[in-house]
PDB file of the backbone (N, CA, C, O) and the ligand in Angstrom, with CONECT records:
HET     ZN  A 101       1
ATOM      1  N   UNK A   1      36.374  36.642 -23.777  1.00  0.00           N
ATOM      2  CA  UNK A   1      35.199  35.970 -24.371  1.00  0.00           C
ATOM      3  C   UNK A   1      34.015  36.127 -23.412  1.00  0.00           C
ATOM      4  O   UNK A   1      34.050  35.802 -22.225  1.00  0.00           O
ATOM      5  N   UNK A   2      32.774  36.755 -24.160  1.00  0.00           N
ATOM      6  CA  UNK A   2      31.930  36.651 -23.223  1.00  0.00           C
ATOM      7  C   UNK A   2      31.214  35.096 -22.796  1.00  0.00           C
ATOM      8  O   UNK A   2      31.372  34.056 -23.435  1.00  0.00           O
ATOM      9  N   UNK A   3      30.296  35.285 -21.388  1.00  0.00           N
ATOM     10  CA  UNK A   3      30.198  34.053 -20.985  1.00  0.00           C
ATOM     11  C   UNK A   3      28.869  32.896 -22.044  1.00  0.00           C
ATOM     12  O   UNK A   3      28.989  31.691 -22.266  1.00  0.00           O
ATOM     13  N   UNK A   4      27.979  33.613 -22.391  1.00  0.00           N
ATOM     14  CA  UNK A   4      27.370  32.919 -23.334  1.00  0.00           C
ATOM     15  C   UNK A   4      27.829  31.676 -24.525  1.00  0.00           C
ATOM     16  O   UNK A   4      27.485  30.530 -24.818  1.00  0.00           O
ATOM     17  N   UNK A   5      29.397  33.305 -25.243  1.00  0.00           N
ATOM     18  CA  UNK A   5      29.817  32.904 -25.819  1.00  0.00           C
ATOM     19  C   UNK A   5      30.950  31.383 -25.788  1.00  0.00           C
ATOM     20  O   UNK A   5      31.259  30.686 -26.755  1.00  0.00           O
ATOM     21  N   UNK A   6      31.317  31.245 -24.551  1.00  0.00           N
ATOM     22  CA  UNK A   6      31.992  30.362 -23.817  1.00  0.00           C
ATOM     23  C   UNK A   6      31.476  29.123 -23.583  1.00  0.00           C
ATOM     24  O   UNK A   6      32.047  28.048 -23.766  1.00  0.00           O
ATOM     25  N   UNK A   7      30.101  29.360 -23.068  1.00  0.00           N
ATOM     26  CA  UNK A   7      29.224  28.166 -23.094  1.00  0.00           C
ATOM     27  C   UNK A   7      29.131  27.718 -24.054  1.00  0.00           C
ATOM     28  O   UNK A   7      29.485  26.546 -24.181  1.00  0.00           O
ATOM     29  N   UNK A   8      28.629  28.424 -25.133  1.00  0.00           N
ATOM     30  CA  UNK A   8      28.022  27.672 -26.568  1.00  0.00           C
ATOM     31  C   UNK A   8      29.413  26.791 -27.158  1.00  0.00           C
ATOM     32  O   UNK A   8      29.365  25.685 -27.697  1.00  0.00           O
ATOM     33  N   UNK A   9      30.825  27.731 -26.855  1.00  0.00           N
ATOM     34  CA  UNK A   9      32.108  26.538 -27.336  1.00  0.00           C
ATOM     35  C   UNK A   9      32.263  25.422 -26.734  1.00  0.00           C
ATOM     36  O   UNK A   9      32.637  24.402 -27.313  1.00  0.00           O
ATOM     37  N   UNK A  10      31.940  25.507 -25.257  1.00  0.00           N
ATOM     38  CA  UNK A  10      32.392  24.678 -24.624  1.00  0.00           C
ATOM     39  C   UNK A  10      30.995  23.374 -25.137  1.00  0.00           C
ATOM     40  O   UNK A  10      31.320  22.217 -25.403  1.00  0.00           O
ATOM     41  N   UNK A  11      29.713  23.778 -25.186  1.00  0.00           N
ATOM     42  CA  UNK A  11      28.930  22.306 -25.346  1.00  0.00           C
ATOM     43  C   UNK A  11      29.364  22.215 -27.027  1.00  0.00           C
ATOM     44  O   UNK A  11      29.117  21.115 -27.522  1.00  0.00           O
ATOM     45  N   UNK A  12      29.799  22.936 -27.685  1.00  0.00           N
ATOM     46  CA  UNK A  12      29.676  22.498 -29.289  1.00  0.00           C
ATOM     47  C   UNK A  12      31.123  21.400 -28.811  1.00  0.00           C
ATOM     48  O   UNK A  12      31.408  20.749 -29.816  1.00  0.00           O
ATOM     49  N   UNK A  13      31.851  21.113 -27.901  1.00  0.00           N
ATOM     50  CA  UNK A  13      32.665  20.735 -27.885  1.00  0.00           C
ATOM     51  C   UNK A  13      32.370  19.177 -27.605  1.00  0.00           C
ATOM     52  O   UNK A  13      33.032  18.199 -27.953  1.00  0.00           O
ATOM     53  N   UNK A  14      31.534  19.225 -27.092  1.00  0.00           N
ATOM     54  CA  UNK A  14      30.583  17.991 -26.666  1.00  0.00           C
ATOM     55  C   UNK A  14      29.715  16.896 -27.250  1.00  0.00           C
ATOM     56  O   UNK A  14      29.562  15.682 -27.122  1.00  0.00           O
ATOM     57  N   UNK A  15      29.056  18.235 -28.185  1.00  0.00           N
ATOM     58  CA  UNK A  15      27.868  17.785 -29.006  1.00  0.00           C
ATOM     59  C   UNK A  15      27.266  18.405 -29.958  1.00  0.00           C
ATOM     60  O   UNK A  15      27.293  19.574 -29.575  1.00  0.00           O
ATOM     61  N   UNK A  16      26.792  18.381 -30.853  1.00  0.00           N
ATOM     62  CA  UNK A  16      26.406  18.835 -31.728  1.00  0.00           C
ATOM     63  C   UNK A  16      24.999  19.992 -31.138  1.00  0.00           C
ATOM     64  O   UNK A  16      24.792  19.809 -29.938  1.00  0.00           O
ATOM     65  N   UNK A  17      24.123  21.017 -31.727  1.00  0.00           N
ATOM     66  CA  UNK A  17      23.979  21.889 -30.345  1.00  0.00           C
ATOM     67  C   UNK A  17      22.998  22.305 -31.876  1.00  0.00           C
ATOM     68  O   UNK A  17      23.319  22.945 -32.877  1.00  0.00           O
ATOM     69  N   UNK A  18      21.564  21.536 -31.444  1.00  0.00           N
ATOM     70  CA  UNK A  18      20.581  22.489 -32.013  1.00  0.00           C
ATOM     71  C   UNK A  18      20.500  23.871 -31.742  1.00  0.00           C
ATOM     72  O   UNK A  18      21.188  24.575 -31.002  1.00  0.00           O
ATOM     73  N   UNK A  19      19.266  24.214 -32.678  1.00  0.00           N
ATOM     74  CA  UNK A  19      19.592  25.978 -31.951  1.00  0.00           C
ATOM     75  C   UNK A  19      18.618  25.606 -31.120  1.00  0.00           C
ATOM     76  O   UNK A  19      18.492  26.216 -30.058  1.00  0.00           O
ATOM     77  N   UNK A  20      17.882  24.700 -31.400  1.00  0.00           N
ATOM     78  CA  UNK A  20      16.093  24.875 -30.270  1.00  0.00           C
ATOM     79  C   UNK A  20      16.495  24.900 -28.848  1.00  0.00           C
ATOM     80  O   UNK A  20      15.822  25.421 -27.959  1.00  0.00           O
ATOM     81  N   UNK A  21      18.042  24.091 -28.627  1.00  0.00           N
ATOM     82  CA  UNK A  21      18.481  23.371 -27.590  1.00  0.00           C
ATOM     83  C   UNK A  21      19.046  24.846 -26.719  1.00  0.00           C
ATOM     84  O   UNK A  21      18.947  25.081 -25.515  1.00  0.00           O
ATOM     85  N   UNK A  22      19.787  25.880 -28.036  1.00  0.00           N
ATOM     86  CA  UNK A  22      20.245  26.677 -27.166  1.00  0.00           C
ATOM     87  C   UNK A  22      19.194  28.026 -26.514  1.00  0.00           C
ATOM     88  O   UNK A  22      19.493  28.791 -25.598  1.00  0.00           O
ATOM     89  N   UNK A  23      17.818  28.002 -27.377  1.00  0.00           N
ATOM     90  CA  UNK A  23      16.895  28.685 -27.116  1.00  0.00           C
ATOM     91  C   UNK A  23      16.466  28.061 -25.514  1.00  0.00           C
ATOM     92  O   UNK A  23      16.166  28.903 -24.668  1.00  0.00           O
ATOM     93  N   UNK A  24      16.448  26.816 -25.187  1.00  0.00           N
ATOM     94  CA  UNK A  24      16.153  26.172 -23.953  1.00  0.00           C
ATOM     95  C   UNK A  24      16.856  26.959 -23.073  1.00  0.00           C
ATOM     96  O   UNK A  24      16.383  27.636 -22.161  1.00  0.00           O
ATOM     97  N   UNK A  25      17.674  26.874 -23.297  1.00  0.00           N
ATOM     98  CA  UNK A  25      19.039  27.143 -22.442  1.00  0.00           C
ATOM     99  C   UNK A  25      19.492  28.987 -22.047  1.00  0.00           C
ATOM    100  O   UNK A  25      20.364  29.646 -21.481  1.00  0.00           O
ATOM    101  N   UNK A  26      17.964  29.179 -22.948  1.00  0.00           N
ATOM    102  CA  UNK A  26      18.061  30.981 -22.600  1.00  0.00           C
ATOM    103  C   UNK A  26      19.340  31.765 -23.266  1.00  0.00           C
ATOM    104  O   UNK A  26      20.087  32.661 -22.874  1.00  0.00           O
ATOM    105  N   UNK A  27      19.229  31.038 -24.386  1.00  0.00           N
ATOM    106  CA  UNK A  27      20.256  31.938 -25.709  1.00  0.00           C
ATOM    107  C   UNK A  27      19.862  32.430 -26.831  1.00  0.00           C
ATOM    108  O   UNK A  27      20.381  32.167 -27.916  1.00  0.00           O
ATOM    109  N   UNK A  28      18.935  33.165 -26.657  1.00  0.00           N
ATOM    110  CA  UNK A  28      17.937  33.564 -27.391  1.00  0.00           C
ATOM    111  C   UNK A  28      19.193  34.113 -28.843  1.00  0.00           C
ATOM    112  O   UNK A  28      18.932  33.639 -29.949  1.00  0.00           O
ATOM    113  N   UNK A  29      19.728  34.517 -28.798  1.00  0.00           N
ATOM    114  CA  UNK A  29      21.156  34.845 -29.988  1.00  0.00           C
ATOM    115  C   UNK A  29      21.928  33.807 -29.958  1.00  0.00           C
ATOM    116  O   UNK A  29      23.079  34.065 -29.609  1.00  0.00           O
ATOM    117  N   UNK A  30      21.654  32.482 -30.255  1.00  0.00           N
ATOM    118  CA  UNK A  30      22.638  31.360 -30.525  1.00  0.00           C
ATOM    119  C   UNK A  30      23.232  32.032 -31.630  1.00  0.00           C
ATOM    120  O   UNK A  30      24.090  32.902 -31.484  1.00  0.00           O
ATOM    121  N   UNK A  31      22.817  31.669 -32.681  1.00  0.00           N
ATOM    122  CA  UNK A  31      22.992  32.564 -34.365  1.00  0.00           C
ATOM    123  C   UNK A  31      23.886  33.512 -33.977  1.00  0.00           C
ATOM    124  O   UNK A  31      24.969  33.116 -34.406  1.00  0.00           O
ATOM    125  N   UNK A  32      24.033  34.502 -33.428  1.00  0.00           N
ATOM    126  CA  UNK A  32      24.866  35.524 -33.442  1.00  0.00           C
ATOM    127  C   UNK A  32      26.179  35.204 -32.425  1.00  0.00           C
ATOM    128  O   UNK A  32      27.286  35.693 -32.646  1.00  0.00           O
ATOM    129  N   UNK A  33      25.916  34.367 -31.348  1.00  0.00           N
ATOM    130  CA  UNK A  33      27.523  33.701 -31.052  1.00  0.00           C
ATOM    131  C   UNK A  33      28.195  32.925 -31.886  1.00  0.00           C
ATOM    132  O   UNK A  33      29.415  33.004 -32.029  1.00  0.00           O
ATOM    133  N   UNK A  34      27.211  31.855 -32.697  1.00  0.00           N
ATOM    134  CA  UNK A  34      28.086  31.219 -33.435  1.00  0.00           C
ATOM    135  C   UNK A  34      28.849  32.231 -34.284  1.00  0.00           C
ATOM    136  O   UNK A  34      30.059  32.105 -34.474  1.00  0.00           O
ATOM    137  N   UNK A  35      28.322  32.972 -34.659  1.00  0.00           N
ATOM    138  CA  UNK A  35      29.200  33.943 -35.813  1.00  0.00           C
ATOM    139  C   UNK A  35      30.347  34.619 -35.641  1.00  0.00           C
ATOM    140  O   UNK A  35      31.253  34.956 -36.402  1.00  0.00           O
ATOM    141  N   UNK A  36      30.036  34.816 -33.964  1.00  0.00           N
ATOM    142  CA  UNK A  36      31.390  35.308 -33.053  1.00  0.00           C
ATOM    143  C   UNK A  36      32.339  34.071 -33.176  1.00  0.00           C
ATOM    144  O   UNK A  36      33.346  34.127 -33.881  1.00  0.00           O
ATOM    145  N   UNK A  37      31.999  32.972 -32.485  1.00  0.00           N
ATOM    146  CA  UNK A  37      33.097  32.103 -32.482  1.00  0.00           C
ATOM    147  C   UNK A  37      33.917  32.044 -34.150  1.00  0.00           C
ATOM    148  O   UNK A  37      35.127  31.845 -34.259  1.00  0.00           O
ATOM    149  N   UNK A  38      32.931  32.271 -35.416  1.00  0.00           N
ATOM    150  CA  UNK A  38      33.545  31.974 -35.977  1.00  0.00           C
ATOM    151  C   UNK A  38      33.955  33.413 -36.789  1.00  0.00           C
ATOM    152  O   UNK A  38      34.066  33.494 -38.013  1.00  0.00           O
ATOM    153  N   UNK A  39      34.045  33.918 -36.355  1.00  0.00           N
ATOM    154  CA  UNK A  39      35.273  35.155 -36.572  1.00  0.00           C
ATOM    155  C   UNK A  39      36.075  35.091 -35.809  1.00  0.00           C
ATOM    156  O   UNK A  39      36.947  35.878 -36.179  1.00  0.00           O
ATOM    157  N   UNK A  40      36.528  34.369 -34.416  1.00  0.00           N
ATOM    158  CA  UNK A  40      37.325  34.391 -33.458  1.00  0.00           C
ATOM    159  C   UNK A  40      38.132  32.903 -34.709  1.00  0.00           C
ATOM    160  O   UNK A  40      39.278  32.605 -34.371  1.00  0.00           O
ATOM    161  N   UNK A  41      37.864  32.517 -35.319  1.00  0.00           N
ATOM    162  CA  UNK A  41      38.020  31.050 -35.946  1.00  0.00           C
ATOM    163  C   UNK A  41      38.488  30.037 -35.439  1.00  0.00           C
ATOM    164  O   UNK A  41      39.664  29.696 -35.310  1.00  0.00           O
ATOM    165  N   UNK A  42      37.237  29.376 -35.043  1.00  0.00           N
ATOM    166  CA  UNK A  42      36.685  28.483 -35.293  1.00  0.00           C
ATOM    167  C   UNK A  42      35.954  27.944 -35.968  1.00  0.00           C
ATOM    168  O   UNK A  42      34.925  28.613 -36.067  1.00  0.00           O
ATOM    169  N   UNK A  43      35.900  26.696 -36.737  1.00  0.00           N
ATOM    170  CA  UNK A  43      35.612  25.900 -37.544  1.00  0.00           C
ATOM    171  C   UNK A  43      34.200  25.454 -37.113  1.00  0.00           C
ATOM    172  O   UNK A  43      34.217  24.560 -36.267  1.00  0.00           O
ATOM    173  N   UNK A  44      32.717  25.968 -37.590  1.00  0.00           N
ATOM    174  CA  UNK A  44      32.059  25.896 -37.249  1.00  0.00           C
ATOM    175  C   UNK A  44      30.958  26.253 -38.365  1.00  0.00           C
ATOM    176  O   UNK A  44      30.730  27.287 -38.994  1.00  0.00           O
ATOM    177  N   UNK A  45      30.118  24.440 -38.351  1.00  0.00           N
ATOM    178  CA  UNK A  45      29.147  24.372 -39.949  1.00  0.00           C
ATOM    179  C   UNK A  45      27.744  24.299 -39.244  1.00  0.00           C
ATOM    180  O   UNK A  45      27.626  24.077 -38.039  1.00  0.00           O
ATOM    181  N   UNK A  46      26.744  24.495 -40.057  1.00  0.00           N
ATOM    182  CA  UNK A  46      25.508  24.874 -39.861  1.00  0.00           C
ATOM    183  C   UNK A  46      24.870  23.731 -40.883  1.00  0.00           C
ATOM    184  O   UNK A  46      25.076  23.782 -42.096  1.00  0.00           O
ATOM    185  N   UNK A  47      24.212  22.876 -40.366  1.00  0.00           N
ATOM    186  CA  UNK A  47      23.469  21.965 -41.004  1.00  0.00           C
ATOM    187  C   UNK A  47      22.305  21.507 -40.420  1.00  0.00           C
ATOM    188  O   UNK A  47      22.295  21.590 -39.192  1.00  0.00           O
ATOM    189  N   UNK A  48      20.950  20.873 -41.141  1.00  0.00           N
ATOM    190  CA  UNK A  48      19.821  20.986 -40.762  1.00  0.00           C
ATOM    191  C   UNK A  48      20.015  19.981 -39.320  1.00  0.00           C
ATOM    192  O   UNK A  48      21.082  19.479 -38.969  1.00  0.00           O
ATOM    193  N   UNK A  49      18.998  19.875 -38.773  1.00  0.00           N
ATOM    194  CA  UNK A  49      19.465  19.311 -37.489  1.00  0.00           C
ATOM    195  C   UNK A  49      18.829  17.530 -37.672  1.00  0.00           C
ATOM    196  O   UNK A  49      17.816  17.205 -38.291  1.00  0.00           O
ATOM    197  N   UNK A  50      19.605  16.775 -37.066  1.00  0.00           N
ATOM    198  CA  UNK A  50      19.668  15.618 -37.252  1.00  0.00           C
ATOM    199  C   UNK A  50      19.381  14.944 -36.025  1.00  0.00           C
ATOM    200  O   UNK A  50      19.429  13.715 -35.984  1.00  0.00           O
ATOM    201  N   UNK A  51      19.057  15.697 -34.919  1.00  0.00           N
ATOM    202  CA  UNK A  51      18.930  14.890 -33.373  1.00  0.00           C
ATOM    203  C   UNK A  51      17.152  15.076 -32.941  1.00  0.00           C
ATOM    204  O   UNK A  51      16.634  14.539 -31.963  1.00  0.00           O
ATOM    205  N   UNK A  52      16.549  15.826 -33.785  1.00  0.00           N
ATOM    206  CA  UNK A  52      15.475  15.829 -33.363  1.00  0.00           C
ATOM    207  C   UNK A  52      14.020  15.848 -34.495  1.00  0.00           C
ATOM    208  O   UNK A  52      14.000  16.424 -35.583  1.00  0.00           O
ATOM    209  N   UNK A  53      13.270  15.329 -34.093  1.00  0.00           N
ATOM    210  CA  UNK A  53      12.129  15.467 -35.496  1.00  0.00           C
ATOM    211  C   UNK A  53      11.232  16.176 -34.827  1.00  0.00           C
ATOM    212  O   UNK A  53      10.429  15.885 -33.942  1.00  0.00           O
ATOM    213  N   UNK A  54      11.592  17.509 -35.596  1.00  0.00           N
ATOM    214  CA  UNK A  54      11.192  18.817 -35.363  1.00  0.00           C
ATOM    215  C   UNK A  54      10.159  19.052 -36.378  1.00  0.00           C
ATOM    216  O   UNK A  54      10.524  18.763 -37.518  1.00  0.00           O
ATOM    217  N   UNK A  55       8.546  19.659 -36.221  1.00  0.00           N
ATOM    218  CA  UNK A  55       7.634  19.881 -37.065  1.00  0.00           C
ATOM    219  C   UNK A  55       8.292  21.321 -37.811  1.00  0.00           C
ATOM    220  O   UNK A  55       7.463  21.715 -38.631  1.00  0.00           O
ATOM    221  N   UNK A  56       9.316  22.079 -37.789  1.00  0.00           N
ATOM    222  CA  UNK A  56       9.828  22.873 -38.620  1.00  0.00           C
ATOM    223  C   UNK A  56      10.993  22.509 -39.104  1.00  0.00           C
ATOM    224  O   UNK A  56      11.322  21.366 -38.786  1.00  0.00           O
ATOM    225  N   UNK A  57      11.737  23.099 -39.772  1.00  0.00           N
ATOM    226  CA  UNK A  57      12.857  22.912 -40.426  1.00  0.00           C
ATOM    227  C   UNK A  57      13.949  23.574 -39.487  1.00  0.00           C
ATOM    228  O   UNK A  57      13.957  24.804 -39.543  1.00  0.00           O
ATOM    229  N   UNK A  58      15.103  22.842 -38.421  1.00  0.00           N
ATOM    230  CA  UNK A  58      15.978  23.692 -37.907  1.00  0.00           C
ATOM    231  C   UNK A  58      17.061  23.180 -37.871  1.00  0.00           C
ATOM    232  O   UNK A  58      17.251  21.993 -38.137  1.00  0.00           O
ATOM    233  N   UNK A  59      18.061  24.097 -37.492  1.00  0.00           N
ATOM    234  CA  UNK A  59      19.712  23.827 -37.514  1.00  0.00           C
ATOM    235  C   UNK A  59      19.794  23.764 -36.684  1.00  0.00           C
ATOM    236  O   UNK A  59      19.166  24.198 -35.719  1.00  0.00           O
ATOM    237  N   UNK A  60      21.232  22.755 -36.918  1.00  0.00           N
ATOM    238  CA  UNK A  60      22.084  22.231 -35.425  1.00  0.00           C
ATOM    239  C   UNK A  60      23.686  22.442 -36.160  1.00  0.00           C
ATOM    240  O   UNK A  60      24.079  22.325 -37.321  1.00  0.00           O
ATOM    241  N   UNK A  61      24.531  22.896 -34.562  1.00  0.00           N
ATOM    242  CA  UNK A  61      25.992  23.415 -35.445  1.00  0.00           C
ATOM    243  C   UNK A  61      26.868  22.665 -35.043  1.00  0.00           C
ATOM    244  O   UNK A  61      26.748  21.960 -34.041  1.00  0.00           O
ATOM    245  N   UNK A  62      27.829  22.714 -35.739  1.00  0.00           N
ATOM    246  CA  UNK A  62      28.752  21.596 -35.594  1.00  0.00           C
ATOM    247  C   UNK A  62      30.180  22.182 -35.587  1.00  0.00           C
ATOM    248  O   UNK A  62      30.619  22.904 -36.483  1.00  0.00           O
ATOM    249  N   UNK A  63      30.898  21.778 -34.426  1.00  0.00           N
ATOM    250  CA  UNK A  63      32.053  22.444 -34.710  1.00  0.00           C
ATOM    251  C   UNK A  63      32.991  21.020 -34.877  1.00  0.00           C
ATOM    252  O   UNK A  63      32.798  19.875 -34.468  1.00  0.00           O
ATOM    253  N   UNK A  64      34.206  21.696 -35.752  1.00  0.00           N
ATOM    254  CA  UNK A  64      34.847  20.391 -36.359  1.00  0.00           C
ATOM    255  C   UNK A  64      36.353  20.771 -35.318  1.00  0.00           C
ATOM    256  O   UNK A  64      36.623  21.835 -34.760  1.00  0.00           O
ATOM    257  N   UNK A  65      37.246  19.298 -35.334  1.00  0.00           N
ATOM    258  CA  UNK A  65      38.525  19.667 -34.937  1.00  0.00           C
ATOM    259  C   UNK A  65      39.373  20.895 -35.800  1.00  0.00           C
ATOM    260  O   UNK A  65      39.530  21.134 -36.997  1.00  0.00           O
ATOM    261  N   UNK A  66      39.861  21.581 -34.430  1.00  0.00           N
ATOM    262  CA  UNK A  66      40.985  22.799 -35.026  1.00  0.00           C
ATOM    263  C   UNK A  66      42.404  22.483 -33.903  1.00  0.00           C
ATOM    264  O   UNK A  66      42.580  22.430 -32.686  1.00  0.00           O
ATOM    265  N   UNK A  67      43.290  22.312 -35.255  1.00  0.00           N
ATOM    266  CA  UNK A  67      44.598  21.572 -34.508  1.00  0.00           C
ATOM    267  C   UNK A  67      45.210  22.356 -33.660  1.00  0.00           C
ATOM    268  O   UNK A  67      45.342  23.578 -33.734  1.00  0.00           O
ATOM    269  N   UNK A  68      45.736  21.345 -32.522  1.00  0.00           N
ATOM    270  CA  UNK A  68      46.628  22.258 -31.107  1.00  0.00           C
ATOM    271  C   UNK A  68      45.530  22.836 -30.057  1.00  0.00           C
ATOM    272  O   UNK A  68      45.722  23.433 -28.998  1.00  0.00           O
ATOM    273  N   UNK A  69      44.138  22.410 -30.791  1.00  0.00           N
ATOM    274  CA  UNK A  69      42.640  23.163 -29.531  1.00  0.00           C
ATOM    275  C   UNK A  69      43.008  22.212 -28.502  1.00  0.00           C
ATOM    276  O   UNK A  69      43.513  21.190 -28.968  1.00  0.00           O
ATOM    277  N   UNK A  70      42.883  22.251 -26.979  1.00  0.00           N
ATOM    278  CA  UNK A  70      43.092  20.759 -26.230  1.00  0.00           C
ATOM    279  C   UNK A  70      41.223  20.943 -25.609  1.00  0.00           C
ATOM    280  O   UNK A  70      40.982  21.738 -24.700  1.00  0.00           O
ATOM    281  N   UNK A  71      40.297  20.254 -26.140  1.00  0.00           N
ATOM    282  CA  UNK A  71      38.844  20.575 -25.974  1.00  0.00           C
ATOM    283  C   UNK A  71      38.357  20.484 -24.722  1.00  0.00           C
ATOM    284  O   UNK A  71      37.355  21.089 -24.341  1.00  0.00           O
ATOM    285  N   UNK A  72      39.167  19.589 -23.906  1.00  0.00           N
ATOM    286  CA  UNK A  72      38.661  19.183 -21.984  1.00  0.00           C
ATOM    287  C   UNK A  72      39.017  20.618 -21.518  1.00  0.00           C
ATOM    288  O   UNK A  72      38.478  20.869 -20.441  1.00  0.00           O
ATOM    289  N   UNK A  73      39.839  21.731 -22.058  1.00  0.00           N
ATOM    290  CA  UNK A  73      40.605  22.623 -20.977  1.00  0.00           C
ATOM    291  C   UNK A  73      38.628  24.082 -21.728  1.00  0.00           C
ATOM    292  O   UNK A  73      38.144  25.115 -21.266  1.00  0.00           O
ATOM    293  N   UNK A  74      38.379  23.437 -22.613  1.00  0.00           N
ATOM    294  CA  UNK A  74      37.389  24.425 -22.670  1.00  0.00           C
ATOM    295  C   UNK A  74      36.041  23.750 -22.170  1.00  0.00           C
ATOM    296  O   UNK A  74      35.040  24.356 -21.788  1.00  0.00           O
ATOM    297  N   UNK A  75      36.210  22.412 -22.248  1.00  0.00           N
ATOM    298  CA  UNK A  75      34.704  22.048 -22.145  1.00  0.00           C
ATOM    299  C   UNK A  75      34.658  21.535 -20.571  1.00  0.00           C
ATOM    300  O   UNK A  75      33.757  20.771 -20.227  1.00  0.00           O
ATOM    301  N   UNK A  76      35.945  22.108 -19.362  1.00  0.00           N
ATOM    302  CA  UNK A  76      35.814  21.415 -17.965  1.00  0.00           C
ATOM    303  C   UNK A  76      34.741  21.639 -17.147  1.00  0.00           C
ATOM    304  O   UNK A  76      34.279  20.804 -16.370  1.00  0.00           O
ATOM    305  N   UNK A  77      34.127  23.334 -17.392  1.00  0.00           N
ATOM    306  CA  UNK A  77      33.434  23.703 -16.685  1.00  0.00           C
ATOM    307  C   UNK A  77      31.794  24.184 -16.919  1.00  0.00           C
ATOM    308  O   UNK A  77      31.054  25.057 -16.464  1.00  0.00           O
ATOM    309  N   UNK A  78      31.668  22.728 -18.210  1.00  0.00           N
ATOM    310  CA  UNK A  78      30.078  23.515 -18.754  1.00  0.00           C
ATOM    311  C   UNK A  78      29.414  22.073 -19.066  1.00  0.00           C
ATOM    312  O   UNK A  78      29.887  21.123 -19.690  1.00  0.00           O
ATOM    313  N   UNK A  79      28.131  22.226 -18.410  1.00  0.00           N
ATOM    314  CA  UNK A  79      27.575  21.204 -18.359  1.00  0.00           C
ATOM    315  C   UNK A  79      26.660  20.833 -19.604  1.00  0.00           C
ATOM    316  O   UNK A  79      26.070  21.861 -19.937  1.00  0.00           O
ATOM    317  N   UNK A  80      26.362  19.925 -20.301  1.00  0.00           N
ATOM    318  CA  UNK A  80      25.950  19.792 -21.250  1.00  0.00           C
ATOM    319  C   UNK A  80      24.505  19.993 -21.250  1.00  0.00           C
ATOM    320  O   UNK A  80      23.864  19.344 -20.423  1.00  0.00           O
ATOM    321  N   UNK A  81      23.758  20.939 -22.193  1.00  0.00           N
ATOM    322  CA  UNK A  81      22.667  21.172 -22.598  1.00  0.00           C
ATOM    323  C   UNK A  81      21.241  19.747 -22.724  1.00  0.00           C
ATOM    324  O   UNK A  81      21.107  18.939 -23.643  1.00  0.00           O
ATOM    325  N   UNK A  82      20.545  19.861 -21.699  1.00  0.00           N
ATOM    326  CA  UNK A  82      19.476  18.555 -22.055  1.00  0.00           C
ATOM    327  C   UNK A  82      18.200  19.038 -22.941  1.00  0.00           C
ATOM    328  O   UNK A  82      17.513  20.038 -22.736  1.00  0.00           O
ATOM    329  N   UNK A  83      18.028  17.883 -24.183  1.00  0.00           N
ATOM    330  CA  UNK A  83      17.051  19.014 -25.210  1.00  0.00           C
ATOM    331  C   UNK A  83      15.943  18.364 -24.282  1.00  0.00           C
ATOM    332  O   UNK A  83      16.153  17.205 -23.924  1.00  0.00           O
ATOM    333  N   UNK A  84      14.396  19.205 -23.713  1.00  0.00           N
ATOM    334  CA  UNK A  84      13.246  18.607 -23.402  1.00  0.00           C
ATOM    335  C   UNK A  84      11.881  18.478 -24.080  1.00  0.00           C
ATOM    336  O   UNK A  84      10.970  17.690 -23.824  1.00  0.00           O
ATOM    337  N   UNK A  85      11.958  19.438 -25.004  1.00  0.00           N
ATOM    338  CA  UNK A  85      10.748  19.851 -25.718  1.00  0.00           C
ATOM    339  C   UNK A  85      10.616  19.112 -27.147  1.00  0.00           C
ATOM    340  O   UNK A  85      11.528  18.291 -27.244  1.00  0.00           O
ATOM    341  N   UNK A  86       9.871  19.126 -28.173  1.00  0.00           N
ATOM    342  CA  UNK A  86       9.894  18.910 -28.952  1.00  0.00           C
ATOM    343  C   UNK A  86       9.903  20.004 -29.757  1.00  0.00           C
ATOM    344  O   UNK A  86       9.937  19.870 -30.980  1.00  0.00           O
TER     345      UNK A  86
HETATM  346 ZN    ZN A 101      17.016  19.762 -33.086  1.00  0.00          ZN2+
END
C-alpha cells in the first residue's frame, strides 16, 4: 500500500475526512485513493460534508466497519488531520 494511501485509511479510521481536509494535508488526489481503498475493499461512502460550512458544496468520506478489520493496528501510527481553513 502506498503511503498516502495508508494515511487516508488510517485517519478515515478516526474520522470522517473531508476532502478540503485532505487537500490541507497535501493530497491533492484524495478522490483517487479513496477509489483505491475501495477496490482494495473497503467499505467506503461519499456524502456531502457535514463538519464544515463550506461556501461550496463538498464531500466528506466515510468509511464504515468491515468485520475482523482490528482499526488501532492501522490507525497506530497516523496522526489525525486538523481542518484550519474555511
Ligand atoms: Zn468539510
Amino acid at each position: 500500500m502506498n503511503s498516502q494511501k495508508a494515511r487516508v485509511l488510517a485517519w478515515l479510521t478516526q474520522q470522517n475526512l473531508c476532502a478540503t481536509t485532505l487537500l490541507e494535508q497535501r493530497i491533492p488526489r484524495g478522490a483517487a485513493r479513496i477509489l483505491e481503498l475501495r477496490s482494495d475493499g473497503w467499505d467506503i461512502t461519499t456524502r456531502e460534508c457535514t463538519q464544515h460550512p463550506h461556501s461550496t458544496k463538498q464531500v466528506e468520506y466515510v468509511l464504515h466497519n468491515s468485520p475482523g478489520i482490528l482499526w488501532p493496528d492501522l490507525a497506530k501510527d497516523a496522526t489525525p488531520p486538523i481542518y484550519t481553513a474555511t
